[in-house]
C-alpha positions in Angstrom: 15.3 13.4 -7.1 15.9 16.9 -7.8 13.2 20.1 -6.8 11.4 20.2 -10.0 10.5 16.5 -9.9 9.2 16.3 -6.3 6.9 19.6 -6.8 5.2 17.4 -9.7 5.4 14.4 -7.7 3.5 16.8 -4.3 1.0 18.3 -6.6 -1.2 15.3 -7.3 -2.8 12.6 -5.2 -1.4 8.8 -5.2 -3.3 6.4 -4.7 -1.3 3.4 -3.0 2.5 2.9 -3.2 5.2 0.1 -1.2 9.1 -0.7 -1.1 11.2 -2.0 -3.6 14.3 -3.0 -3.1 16.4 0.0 -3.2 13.4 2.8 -3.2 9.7 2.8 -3.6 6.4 3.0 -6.2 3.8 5.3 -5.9 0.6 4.8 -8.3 -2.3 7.3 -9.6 -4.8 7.6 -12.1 -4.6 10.5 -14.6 -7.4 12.4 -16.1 -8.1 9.7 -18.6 -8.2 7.0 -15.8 -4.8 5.5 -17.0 -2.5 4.2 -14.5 0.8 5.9 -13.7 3.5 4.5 -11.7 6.1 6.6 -10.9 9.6 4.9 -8.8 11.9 6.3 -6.7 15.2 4.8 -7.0 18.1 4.9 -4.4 16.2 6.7 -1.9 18.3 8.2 0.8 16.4 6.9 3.7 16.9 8.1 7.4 16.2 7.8 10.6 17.1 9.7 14.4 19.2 9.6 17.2 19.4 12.4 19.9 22.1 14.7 19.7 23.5 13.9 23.0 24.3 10.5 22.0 25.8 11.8 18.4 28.4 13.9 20.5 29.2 11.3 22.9 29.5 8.6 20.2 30.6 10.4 17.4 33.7 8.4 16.2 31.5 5.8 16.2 29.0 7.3 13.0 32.0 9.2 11.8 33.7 5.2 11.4 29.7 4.5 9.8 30.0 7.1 7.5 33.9 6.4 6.6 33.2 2.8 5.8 29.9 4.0 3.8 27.1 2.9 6.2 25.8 6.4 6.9 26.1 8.4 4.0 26.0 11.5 6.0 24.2 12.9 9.3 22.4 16.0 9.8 21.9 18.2 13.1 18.2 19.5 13.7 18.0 20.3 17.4 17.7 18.1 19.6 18.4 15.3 17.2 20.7 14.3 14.7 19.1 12.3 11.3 21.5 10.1 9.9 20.9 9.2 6.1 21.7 5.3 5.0 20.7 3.5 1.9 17.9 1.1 2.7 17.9 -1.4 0.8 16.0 -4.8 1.6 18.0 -8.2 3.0 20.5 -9.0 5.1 23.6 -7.2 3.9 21.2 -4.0 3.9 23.6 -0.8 6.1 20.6 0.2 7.8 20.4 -3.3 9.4 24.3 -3.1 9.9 23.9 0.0 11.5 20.8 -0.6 13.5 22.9 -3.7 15.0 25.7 -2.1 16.2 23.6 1.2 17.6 21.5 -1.4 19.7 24.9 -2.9 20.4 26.1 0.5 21.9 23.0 0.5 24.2 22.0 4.2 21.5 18.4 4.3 21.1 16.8 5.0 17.7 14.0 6.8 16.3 11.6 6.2 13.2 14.0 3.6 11.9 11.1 1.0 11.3 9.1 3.3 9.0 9.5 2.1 5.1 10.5 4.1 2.4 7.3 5.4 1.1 6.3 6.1 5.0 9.4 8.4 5.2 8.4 10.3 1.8 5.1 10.5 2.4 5.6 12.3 5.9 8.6 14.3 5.5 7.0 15.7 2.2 2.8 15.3 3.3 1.8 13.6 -0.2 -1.7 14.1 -1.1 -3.9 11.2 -1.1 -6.4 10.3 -4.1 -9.7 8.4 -3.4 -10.8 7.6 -6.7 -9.6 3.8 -6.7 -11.0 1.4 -9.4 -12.8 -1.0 -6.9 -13.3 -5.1 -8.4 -14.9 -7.7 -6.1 -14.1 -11.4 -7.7 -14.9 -14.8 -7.0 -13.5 -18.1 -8.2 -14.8 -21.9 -8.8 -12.8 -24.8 -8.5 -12.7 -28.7 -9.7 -14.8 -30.0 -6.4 -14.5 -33.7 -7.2 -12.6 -34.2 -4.6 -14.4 -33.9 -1.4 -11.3 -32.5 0.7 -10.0 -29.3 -0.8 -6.2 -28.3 -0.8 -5.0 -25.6 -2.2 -4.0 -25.2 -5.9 -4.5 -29.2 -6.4 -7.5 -29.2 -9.1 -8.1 -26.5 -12.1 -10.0 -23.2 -11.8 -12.9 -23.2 -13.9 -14.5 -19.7 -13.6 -13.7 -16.3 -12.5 -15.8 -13.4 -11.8 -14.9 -10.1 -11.7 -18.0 -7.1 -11.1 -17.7 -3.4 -10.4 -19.9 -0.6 -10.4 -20.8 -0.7 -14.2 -19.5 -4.1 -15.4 -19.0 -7.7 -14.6 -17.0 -10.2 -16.1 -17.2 -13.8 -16.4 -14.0 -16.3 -17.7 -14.8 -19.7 -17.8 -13.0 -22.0 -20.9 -12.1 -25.7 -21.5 -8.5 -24.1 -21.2 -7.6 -23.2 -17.7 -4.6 -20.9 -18.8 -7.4 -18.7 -21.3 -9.2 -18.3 -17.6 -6.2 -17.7 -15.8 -4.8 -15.1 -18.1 -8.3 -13.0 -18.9 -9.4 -13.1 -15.1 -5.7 -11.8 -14.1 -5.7 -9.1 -16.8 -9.2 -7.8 -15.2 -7.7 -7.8 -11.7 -5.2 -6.1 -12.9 -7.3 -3.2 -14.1 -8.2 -2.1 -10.4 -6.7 -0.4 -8.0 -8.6 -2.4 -5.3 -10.1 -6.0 -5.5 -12.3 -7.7 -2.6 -13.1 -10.9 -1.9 -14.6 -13.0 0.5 -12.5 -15.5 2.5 -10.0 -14.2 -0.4 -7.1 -14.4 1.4 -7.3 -18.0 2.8 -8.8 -19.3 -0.8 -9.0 -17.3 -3.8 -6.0 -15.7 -3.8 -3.7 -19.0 -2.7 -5.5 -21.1 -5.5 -4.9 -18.5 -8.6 -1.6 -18.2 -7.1 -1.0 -22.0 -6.7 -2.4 -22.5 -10.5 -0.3 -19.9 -11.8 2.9 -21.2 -10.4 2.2 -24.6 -11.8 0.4 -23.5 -15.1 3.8 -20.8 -15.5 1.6 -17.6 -15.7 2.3 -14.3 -14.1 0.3 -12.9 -11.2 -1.5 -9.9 -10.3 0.8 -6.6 -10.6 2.0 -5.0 -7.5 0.0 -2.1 -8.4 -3.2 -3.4 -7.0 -4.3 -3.7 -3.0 -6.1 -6.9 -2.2 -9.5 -7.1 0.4 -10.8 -9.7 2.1 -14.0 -8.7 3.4 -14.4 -12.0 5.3 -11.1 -11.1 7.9 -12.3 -7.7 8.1 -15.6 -8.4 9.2 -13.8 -11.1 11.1 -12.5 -8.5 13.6 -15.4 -6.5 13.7 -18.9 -7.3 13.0 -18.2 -11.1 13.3 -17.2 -10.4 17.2 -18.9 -7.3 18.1 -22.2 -7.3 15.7 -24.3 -9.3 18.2 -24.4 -6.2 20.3 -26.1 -4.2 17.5 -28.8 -7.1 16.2 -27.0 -8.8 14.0 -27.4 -12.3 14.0 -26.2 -15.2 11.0 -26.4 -18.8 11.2 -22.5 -18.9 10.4 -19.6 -16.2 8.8 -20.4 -17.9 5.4 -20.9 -15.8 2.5 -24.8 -17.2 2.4 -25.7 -16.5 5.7 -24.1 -13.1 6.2 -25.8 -11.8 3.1 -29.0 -13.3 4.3 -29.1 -11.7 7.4 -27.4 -8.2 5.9 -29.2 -7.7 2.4 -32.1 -10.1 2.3 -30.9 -12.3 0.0 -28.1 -15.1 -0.8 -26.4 -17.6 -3.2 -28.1 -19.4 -5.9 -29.7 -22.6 -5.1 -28.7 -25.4 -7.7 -28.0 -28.2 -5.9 -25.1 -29.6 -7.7 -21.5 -30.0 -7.7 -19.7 -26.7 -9.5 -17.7 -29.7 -11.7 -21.6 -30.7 -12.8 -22.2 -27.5 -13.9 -19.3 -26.8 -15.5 -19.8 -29.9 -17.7 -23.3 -29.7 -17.9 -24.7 -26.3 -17.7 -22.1 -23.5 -17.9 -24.7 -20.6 -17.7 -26.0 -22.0 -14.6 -22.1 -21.7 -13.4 -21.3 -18.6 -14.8 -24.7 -17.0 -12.9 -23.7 -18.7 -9.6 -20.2 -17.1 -10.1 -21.2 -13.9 -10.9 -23.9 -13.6 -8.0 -21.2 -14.5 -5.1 -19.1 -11.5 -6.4 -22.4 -9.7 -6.2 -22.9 -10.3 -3.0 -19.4 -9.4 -1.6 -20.0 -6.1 -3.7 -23.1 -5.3 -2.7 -22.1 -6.3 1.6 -19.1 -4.3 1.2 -21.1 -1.5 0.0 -23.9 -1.5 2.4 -21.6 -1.5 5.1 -19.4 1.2 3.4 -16.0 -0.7 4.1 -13.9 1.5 1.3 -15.8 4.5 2.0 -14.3 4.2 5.2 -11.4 3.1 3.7 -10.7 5.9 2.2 -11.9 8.4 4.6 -9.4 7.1 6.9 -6.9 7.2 4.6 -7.4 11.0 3.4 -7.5 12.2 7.6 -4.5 9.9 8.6 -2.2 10.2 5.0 -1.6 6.9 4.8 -2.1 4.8 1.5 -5.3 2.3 2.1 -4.5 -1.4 2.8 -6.0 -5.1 3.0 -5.1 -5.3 6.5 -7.8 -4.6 8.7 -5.8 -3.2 11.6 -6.6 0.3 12.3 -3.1 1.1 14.6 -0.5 1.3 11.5 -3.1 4.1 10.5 -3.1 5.7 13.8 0.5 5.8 14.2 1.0 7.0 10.8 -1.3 10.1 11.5 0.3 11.0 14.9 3.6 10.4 13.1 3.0 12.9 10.6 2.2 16.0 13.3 4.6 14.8 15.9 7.5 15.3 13.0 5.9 18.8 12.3 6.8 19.9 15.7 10.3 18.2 15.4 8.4 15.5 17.9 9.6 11.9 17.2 9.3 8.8 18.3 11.8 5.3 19.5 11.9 2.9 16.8 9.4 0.0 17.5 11.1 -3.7 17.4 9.2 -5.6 15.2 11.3 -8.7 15.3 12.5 -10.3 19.1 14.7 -13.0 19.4 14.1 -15.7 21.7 17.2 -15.1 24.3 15.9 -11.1 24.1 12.4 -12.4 25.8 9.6 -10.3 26.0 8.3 -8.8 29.0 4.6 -9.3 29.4 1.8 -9.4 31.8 2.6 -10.5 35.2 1.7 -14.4 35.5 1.8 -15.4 39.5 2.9 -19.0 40.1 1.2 -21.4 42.2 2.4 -23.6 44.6 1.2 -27.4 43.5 -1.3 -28.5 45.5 -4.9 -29.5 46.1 -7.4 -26.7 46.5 -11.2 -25.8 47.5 -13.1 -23.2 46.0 -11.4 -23.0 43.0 -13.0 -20.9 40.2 -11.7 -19.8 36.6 -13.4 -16.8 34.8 -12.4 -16.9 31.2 -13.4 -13.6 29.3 -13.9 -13.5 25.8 -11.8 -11.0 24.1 -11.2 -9.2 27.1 -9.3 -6.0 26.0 -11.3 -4.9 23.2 -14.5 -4.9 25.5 -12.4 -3.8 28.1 -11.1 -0.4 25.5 -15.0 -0.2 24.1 -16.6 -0.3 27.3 -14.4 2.8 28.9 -13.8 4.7 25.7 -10.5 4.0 25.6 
């Protein structure tokens, strides 16, 4: 990448990006609200060690770089950034070289980031919050009363957003398929409810048998029902809220007044029998995750976290990777870094956890057990951790 193409690439905001194989994607709209992908091939990725351990090992990375591991190692005090090609599997030279580092007890910093986590702080890319949001539902074959995954056809697929909606339901399962996907594709973002566990599996499943592409890797998937899963599902109750149960019905009930639509039949009924009736019921359960996302203003948030932290939104629902990211990105501005974390332990590594005291086997009187529901989060909420 030479200077001329990263200015162009720093002077707008992207809007999401991840890893390929031997680089990364980042994606924007432009003025017209067309797409752009733009790919970064080879990238030269790197990571730390001190410079103490460089001069005490340095045949070592000299042997890396001679055999074409390293591809070359540069001093900024107190550390030394060595530069490797990180491409993804097992015969990757940053994994090589990661092993035998670890095998020469010589800690490592920053080496877990991903490529487009290492461009985006080293260079402080701008981030753009004007994400085409789709919520989408789907409606499946329910003649069978146990449902597994992918087993019966699709027979409708909504798609709504703030000005349109979209309904695809055909004799032809591949016509549904192919329309619904080519709308999903259209967004940046799409949100569903209980998405992950069911919508997203099924199309999937259907695809793979029916031979159709899937969604592009362009577009960040939602699933309202795991976010609010870790949130207002466990901590609402101390605000008022109150549902019968975490299904869609209920939680729009007791959030917006209002719920599903009553028909009393089964979706294969409707689809045989009265296809508007199916289409409406389709259509108002994307409502509904549009309307609960947006009264709870989950992407607003979203995206306010991403433009403070720098950090490309995401489905998951963990706020950490964002945290981390963001203290990341002004540690490195003070030449402030930090060890790699170990994402992956083996078993004959073990983990050191919490101290668990063993008891001696025996029979005992006044014997009490106090079992505290989700004890570190109330513990971190309740003293402002």
């Amino acid at each position: 990448m030479n200077e001329q193409e990263l200015k162009r690439v720093l002077s707008v905001g992207w809007l999401y990006g991840h890893d390929t194989y031997d680089g990364f994607v980042l994606f924007r709209r432009d003025d017209q609200g067309h797409r752009v992908r733009w790919t970064c091939r080879y990238y030269q990725f790197h990571f730390l060690i001190t410079k103490s351990d460089f001069e005490t090992h340095t045949k070592l990375i000299r042997g890396f770089i001679d055999h074409g591991l390293i591809t070359k190692a540069v001093v900024h005090e107190p550390w030394v950034e060595l530069y490797v090609d990180r491409i993804h599997g097992e015969t990757s030279p940053l994994k090589q070289v990661l092993k035998l580092l670890k095998h020469h007890s010589i800690p490592t910093y920053e080496a877990d980031l991903s490529n487009w986590e290492r461009f985006a702080i080293d260079n402080n890319i701008q981030i753009a919050t004007n994400h085409r949001v789709g919520y989408f539902d789907i409606e499946t074959d329910d003649r069978n009363s146990v449902i597994e995954i992918g087993r019966n056809r699709i027979v409708s697929i909504a798609i709504i957003d703030e000005e349109n909606n979209h309904v695809f339901c055909d004799d032809d399962e591949r016509v549904i398929l192919k329309a619904g996907i080519c709308a999903l594709n259209s967004y940046d973002l799409i949100v569903g409810y209980n998405s992950e566990r069911f919508d997203i599996p099924y199309i999937k499943a259907r695809c793979e048998l029916l031979q159709l592409p899937f969604y592009s890797d362009a577009v960040v998937h939602l699933d309202l029902y795991k976010r609010l899963e870790r949130t207002l599902f466990r901590y609402g109750h101390a605000a008022g809220f109150e549902a019968k149960s975490w299904k869609l019905d209920d939680v729009a009930q007791s959030i917006l007044g209002r719920g599903k639509v009553e028909h009393g039949k089964r979706i294969w009924w409707l689809f045989e029998n009265d296809r508007d009736l199916l289409k409406k019921y389709n259509l108002v359960d994307a409502e509904l995750t549009r309307d609960l996302v947006q009264s709870l203003q989950i992407t607003q948030s979203m995206q306010r976290i991403a433009q403070i932290t720098g950090r490309f939104i995401t489905g998951t629902p963990y706020i950490g990777p964002n945290l981390d990211f963001y203290v990341l990105k002004f540690a490195n501005r003070s030449n402030v870094h930090y060890a790699t974390v170990q994402k992956n332990t083996t078993e004959d590594e073990g983990v050191i956890g919490g101290m668990v005291r063993e008891v001696t086997p025996a029979l005992y009187e006044h014997v009490y057990m106090y079992d505290v529901a989700s004890m570190y989060p109330h513990i971190i909420i309740y003293w402002n951790v």
